[in-house]
Residue, then its C-alpha position, 0 to 999 in steps of 0.5 A: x121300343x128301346x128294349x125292343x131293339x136292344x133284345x133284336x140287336x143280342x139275338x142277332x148277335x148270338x145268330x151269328x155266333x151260332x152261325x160261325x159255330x156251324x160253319x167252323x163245324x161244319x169245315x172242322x168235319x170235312x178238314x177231318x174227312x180229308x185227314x188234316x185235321x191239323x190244318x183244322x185247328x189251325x184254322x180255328x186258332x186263327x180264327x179265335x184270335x181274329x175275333x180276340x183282336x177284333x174285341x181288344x180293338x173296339x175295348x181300346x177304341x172305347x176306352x182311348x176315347x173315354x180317356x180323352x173325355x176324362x182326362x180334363x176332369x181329372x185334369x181340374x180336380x188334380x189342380x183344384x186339390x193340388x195346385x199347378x205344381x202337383x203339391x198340397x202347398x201350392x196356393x195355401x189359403x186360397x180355398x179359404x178365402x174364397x169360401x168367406x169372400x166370393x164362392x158363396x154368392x157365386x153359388x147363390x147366384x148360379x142357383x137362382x140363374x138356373x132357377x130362373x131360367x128353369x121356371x120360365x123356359x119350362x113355362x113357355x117351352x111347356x105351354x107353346x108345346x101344348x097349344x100347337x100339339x092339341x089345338x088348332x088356331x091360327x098359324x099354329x103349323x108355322x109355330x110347330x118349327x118356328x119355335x125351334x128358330x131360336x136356338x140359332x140365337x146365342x144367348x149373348x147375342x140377344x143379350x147385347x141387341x136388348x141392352x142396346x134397345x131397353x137401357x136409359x140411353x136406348x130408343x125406347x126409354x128415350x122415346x117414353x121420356x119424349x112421350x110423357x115429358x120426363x127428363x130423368x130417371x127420378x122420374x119413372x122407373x125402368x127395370x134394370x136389363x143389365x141384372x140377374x133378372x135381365x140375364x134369366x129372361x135373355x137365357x130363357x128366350x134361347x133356352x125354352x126350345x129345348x123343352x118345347x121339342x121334347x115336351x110336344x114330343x112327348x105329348x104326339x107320343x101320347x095316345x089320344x085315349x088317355x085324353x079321351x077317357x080323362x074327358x069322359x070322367x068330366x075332366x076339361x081341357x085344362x084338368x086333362x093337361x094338369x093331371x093326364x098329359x102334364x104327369x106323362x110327359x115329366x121324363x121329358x120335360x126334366x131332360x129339357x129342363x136340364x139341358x136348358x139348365x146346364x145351359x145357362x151354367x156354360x153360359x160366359x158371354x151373357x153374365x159377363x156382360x151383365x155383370x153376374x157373378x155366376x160360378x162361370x164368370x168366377x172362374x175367368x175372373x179368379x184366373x185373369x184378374x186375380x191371377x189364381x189358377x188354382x182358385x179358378x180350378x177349385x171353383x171349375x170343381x164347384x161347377x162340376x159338382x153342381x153339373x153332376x148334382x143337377x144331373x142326377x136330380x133330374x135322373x132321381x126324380x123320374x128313376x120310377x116313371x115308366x111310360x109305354x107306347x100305345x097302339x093307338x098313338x099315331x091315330x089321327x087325332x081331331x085338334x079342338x078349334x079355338x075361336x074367339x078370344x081363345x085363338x087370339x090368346x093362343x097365338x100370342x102365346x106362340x108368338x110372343x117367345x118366337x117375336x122376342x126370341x127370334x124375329x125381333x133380334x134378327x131384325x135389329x142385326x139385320x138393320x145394323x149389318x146393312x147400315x154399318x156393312x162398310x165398317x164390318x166388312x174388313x179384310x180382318x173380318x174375313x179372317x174371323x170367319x175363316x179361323x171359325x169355319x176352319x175350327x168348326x169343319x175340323x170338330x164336326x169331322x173328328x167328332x163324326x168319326x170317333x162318334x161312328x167308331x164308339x156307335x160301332x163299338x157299342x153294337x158289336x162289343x156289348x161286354x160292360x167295360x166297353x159300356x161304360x166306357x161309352x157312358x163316360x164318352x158322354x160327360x163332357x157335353x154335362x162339363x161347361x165351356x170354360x171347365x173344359x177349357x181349364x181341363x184341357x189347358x192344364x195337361x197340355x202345358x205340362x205336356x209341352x213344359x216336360x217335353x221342352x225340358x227334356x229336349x234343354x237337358x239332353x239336346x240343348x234346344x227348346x221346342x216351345x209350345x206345341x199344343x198349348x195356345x193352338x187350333x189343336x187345343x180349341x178343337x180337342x176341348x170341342x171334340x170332348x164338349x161335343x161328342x155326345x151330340x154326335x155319338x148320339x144322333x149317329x147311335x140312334x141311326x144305327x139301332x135302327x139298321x136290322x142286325x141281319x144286314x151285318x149277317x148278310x155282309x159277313x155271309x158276303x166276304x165282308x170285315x167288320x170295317x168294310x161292313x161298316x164303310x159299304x152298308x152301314x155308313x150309307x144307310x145312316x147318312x141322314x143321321x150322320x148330316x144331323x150330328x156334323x151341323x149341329x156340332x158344326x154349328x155348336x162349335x161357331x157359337x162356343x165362347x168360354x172355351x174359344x176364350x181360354x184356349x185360342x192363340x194370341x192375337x186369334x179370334x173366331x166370329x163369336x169371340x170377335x162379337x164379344x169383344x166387340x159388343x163388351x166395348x158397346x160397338x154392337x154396330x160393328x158386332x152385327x154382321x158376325x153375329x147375323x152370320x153365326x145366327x143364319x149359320x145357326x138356322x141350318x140344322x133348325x131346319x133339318x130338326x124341324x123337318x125330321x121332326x114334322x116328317x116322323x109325326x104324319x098326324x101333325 
C-alpha cells in the first residue's frame, strides 16, 4: 500500500507538471499570435523562478529543521572528543578512567536492563496480543483497548507505589510477618524490589503496550487463510502461531521491541530510584556528582552508540522480510471460543499486565491523593501544573507546526536532499532524554557566553543568560525529542489525501501555502488531534531532560513527584502523579478508537 501511494503521489506530480507545461504552451502560442512574444518569455521566466523558489524553500525548510535535530548530537560528541573548551587537553584522563572504573558496568547494566525488559515485555505484549486478536473469551473486547491503558503510566510512577507496597516496611511484608508469625528478615526471603530485576518488571509493565499494538496489528493484517491452510496440514493452535502467525508478524514486533527498548535506556526517574547503574543514571552522576561534564558527554556517545546499534539490528535483522496484503484479510474471521480452564487462563493472561500495569497503581494514587489531597493541594502545586501545561501546550504547538511543514515538504519536493534531511529530522525520538538535554545545554551556553562577551568588549554591559536555564531550552530539547511522533502521524494523514485534490486547488488559483491552509489542513485534522496529544502528553511526562534544562527553583508535575517520591513522601507525590497519569489516558483513548474503528472485523 506504501508503494502504492508512493507511485500515485509521483504520478500526480509529473500530471501536474505536464499540465503547467500545457498550459504555458498553450498561453506562449496565443502571446505569439498576439505579437508579444516578449512579454511570453517574461512570463515564463517568472514562472521558473517561482517554482526555484518554491523548491529552495521546502530544500531550506527541511534542511533548517534537520539542522536543529543534528546539532545537539553534534553538540555531545564535539564535547565528549574535545572537552567544554573545544581543546583535546580538556579533561585529560578522564576517558580512561572511566574505562577501568564505571562505564564497564554501566554498559553491562544497560545490557541486561534492555534484555530484561525485552523478553518480558515482548512476552506479554506478544501473548495478550494474540489471545484478544484469535480467540473469544471473557472480556476479551475490554481487553483489546484496556491494555493500551498503561501507557499512561510513567515508568517511575509505578516504580515508587510498588516500592512503597513490597519493601520490608510495606504492607504486604508486614502483613506475611503478621500472618506466619516472623519477626525478621532472617526469617524468610523476599525478592529485593529496589534492584535491576524490580527495574526490568516495573519498565516492562508500562513498556509491553507497545509491542501489544503493533503485534495485534499485524496479526488483524494477516489473512485468515494462512491460518486456515496451516490448520488443514495438521498444525494446532498453537503450532499455527509458532510457525505461520509468530514469522509473519516479526517486522512488527522488532519495531515494538525497539521502541520499548530505547525506552527503557531514556529511562532516569526508575534506575535512579533503584539504584541502577545504567548509562542514563551514569551520566547524571558523572555530571552532578563528579563534576565532569565532559565525562558525562563521553558516556551520552556510549549511549548514542548503543541507540544506533539497537536500532540498526533491529532494521538488519528484518532487511529481508517482506510481508504483502491479501485479498482476504478484512474477511470476517470466526474467533474459536475458549471454555473452561482455557478462557479462565486467557483471561488471567490479559488481566494480570493491565492489573498490575494499570488498575492496581491508579488505585493506590487514587487512595493516597484523597487522604493526603490538603497537604497536596498548595498554591506551590498550582504553580507545577501551570509550568507543565505551559511547557507541553508550547511543544505540541511548535512540534505540530514544523511537523506539517516537513510532512509538506516531503510530498511536494521529492528531490534526495530533501529526503534525507527528513529521515535526520527523525533521530532525535532514538536520542534519550538526558543526551539531549546535554546536547541542547552545550551549544546554548556557548551561544549565551559568546554573546555576553561580546556585548562586555565593545558595549560594557553583560547580557547574561538568555536561553541557557530557560522555558526556551526545555521546550527546544522537547521539540527535537518529539518530532518524529508528530512528522509521522501527520505524514500518514497526508499520504492518504489524493494528489488530485492539489491539481484541483492550483487549477483554482490557490498557492501551495494556502492549499495547504484551506484543503489539506482540514482533511487531516484527526491526524493532526493525534500527533499534538501525544507529544502533549510525552512532553508532561519528560523527566531526565526536564532535570537538566530547567531554570533554578522551576519544577514541572514530573520533576515535582521525583523529588518528592526520591525523598520517600509518595504521599504527597500522589496527587501530581494521579494527574499526569489521567492526562496521560487522553490519546489512549483516541489510539484505541482509531485502532477498534480501522479493524470492522474486531
Amino acid at each position: 500500500m506504501t508503494q502504492g501511494k508512493r507511485l500515485l503521489a509521483k504520478r500526480g506530480a509529473s500530471l501536474e507538471e505536464e499540465a503547467c507545461v500545457a498550459t504555458s504552451a498553450t498561453e506562449l502560442a496565443l502571446e505569439r499570435a498576439a505579437g508579444s512574444t516578449s512579454a511570453a518569455e517574461d512570463a515564463a521566466i517568472r514562472r521558473r523562478q517561482r517554482r526555484l523558489g518554491t523548491h529552495m524553500g521546502w530544500f531550506a525548510t527541511a534542511w533548517g529543521v534537520a539542522a536543529l535535530v543534528v546539532m545537539p548530537v553534534l553538540a555531545v560528541i564535539w564535547l565528549a572528543l574535545f572537552g567544554d573548551d573545544g581543546s583535546d587537553q580538556a579533561g585529560d584522563g578522564i576517558w580512561p578512567h572511566l574505562v577501568s572504573t564505571v562505564l564497564p558496568d554501566y554498559v553491562m547494566t544497560s545490557l541486561a536492563l534492555v534484555a530484561g525488559v525485552a523478553v518480558l515485555s515482548g512476552s506479554m505484549g506478544v501473548v495478550s496480543a494474540w489471545l484478544t486478536t484469535m480467540y473469544q473469551f471473557p472480556l476479551r473486547r475490554t481487553f483489546e483497548w484496556s491494555l493500551l491503558l498503561p501507557f499512561a503510566i510513567p515508568a517511575n510512577v509505578i516504580a515508587y507505589i510498588y516500592t512503597d507496597v513490597f519493601e520490608y516496611a510495606g504492607p504486604f511484608q508486614g502483613a506475611l510477618r503478621a500472618l506466619f508469625g516472623w519477626d525478621s528478615p532472617q526469617d524468610y526471603y523476599f525478592p529485593e524490589i529496589r534492584s535491576l530485576g524490580g527495574a526490568i518488571l516495573m519498565l516492562s509493565l508500562v513498556l509491553f503496550p507497545y509491542v501489544f499494538m503493533l503485534a495485534r496489528s499485524a496479526f488483524l493484517d494477516q489473512s485468515p487463510s494462512l491460518r486456515d491452510a496451516s490448520r488443514t496440514l495438521g498444525c494446532n493452535g498453537w503450532q499455527s502461531f509458532w510457525r505461520v502467525a509468530l514469522p509473519s508478524a516479526r517486522p512488527a514486533i522488532a519495531v515494538g521491541l525497539a521502541l520499548a527498548m530505547m525506552e527503557a535506556l531514556n529511562d532516569f526517574g526508575t534506575v535512579d530510584y533503584f539504584a541502577v547503574r545504567s548509562l542514563t543514571a551514569g551520566i547524571f552522576n558523572v555530571w552532578l556528582n563528579m563534576g565532569s561534564l565532559r565525562g558525562a558527554a563521553q558516556i551520552a556517545l556510549c549511549l548514542m552508540i548503543f541507540v544506533v546499534t539497537l536500532i540498526w539490528l533491529e532494521r538488519h535483522a528484518r532487511r529481508r522480510q517482506r510481508q504483502f496484503g491479501k485479498g482476504d484479510r478484512y474477511r470476517r474471521y470466526r474467533r474459536p471460543t475458549l471454555h473452561g480452564w482455557r478462557a479462565g487462563l486467557a483471561t488471567l493472561a490479559c488481566l494480570l499486565p493491565l492489573l498490575f500495569g494499570f488498575l492496581l497503581p491508579v488505585g493506590l494514587l487514587t487512595r493516597h491523593a484523597i487522604r493526603y489531597f490538603e497537604e497536596s493541594w498548595t498554591p506551590d502545586f498550582a504553580g507545577y501544573a501551570l509550568n507543565s501545561l505551559m511547557l507541553s501546550v508550547s511543544a505540541a504547538v511548535l512540534t505540530l507546526i514544523i511537523g506539517v511543514l516537513l510532512a509538506y515538504a516531503k510530498r511536494l519536493d521529492r528531490t534526495a536532499s530533501v529526503q534525507q534531511a527528513l529521515k535526520l529530522s527523525s533521530l532525535g525520538y532514538a536520542m534519550p532524554g538526558a543526551v539531549l538535554g546535554l546536547g541542547v545545554l552545550v551549544p546554548l551556553s556557548g551561544f549565551d557566553n559568546a554573546l555576553d562577551s561580546f556585548l562586555r568588549a565593545n558595549f560594557g554591559f553583560s547580557s547574561g543568560l538568555l536561553l541557557t536555564g530557560t522555558m526556551g531550552a526545555i521546550i527546544i530539547a522537547y521539540v527535537v525529542r518529539f518530532l518524529a511522533i508528530a512528522a509521522g502521524s501527520i505524514e500518514s494523514s497526508l499520504d492518504k489525501v489524493t494528489p488530485s485534490m492539489d491539481m484541483a486547488a492550483r487549477s483554482l488559483g490557490e498557492n501551495t501555502f494556502s492549499t495547504l491552509r484551506r484543503v489539506h489542513l482540514p482533511l487531516i485534522r484527526p491526524g493532526l488531534l493525534t500527533a499534538a496529544l501525544v507529544v502533549f502528553v510525552d512532553a508532561m511526562k519528560e523527566l531526565p531532560a526536564t532535570l537538566l534544562l530547567r531554570p533554578f527553583n522551576f519544577d514541572t508535575l514530573a520533576t515535582h513527584v521525583y523529588q518528592y517520591a526520591s525523598d520517600e513522601m509518595l504521599e504527597q507525590a500522589a496527587l501530581p502523579a494521579l494527574v499526569i497519569v489521567v492526562v496521560g489516558i487522553l490519546p489512549v483513548i483516541v489510539i484505541s478508537r482509531t485502532i477498534v474503528a480501522s479493524r470492522s472485523e474486531s
